[in-house]
C-alpha positions in Angstrom: 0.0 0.0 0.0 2.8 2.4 0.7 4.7 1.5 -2.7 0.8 2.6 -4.5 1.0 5.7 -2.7 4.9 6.7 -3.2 4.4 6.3 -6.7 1.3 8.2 -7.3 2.9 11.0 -5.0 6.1 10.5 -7.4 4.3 10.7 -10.9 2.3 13.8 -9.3 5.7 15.9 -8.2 7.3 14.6 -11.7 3.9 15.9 -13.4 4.5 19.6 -11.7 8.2 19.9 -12.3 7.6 19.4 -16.2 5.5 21.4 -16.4 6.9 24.2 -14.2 10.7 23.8 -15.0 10.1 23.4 -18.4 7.6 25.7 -19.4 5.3 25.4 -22.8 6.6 22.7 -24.0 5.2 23.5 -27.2 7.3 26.7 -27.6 10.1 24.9 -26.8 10.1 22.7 -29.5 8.8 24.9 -32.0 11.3 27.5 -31.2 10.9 31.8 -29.9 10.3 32.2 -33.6 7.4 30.3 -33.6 3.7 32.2 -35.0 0.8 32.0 -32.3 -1.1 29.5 -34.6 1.5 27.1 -34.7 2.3 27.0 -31.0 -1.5 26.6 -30.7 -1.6 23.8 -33.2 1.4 21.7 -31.6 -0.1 22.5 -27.8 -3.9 20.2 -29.3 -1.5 17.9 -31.0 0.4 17.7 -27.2 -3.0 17.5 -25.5 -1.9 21.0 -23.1 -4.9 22.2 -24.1 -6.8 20.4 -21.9 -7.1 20.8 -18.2 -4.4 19.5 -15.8 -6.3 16.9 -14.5 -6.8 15.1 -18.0 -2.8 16.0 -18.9 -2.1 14.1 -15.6 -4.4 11.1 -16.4 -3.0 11.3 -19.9 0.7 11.0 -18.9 0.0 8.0 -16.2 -2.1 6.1 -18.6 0.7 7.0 -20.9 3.8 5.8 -18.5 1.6 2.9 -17.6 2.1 1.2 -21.3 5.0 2.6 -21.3 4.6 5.7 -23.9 6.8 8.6 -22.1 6.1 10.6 -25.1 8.7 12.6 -27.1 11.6 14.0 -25.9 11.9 17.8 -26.3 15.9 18.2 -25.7 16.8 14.5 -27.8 18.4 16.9 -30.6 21.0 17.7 -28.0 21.2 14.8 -26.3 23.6 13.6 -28.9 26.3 16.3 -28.3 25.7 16.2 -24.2 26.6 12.4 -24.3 29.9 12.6 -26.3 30.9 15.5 -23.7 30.2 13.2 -20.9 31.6 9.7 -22.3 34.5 12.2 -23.3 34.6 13.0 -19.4 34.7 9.6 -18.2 37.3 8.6 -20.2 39.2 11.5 -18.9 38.7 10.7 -15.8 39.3 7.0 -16.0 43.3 8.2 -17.4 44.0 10.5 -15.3 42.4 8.4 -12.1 44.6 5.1 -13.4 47.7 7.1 -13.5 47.3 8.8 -9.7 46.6 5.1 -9.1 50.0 3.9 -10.5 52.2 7.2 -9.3 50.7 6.6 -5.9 51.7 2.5 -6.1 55.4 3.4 -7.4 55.7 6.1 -4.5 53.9 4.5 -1.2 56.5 2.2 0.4 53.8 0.2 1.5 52.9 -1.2 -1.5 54.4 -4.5 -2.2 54.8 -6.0 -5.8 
């Protein structure tokens, strides 16, 4: 019974940060350049033009058959990942090497 109720109270506060991080989400994806109609068009084709209660029932039903819908930063996604495998390998190098420098320079280190 808790698990029911940690997850509804979950999907709820992950509901209200979308939408109140984000912002429209159709004028994100559409861009600042965007004409009123178009936004319009792309908010009915989203369903944020009905109330919050049927977005919310709309994005559990969704996340139940396990539709998360479209992502609105995947376009960057790409470039953010290379940055951060590009990171970890980094790190991995320059972690193995203070590994080694500090096993050649502790005398407690047996080989």
């Amino acid at each position: 019974m808790q698990l029911i109720a940690v997850l509804i109270g979950v999907s709820i506060v992950v509901f209200m940060m979308v939408r109140l991080i984000l912002g429209d989400p159709a004028q994100i994806l559409l861009g600042q350049a965007a004409t009123q109609e178009c936004v319009a068009e792309v908010r009915t084709q989203l369903g944020l033009d009905k109330d919050p209660v049927t977005q919310y029932a709309l994005f559990v039903c969704g996340a139940v058959s396990g539709d998360l819908g479209d992502s609105i930063i995947a376009p960057r996604l790409r470039d953010d990942t290379g940055r951060v495998l590009y990171g970890v390998a980094f790190f991995v190098l320059v972690n193995l090497a203070v590994d080694v420098l500090y096993a050649v320079l502790d005398p407690r280190v047996r080989y």
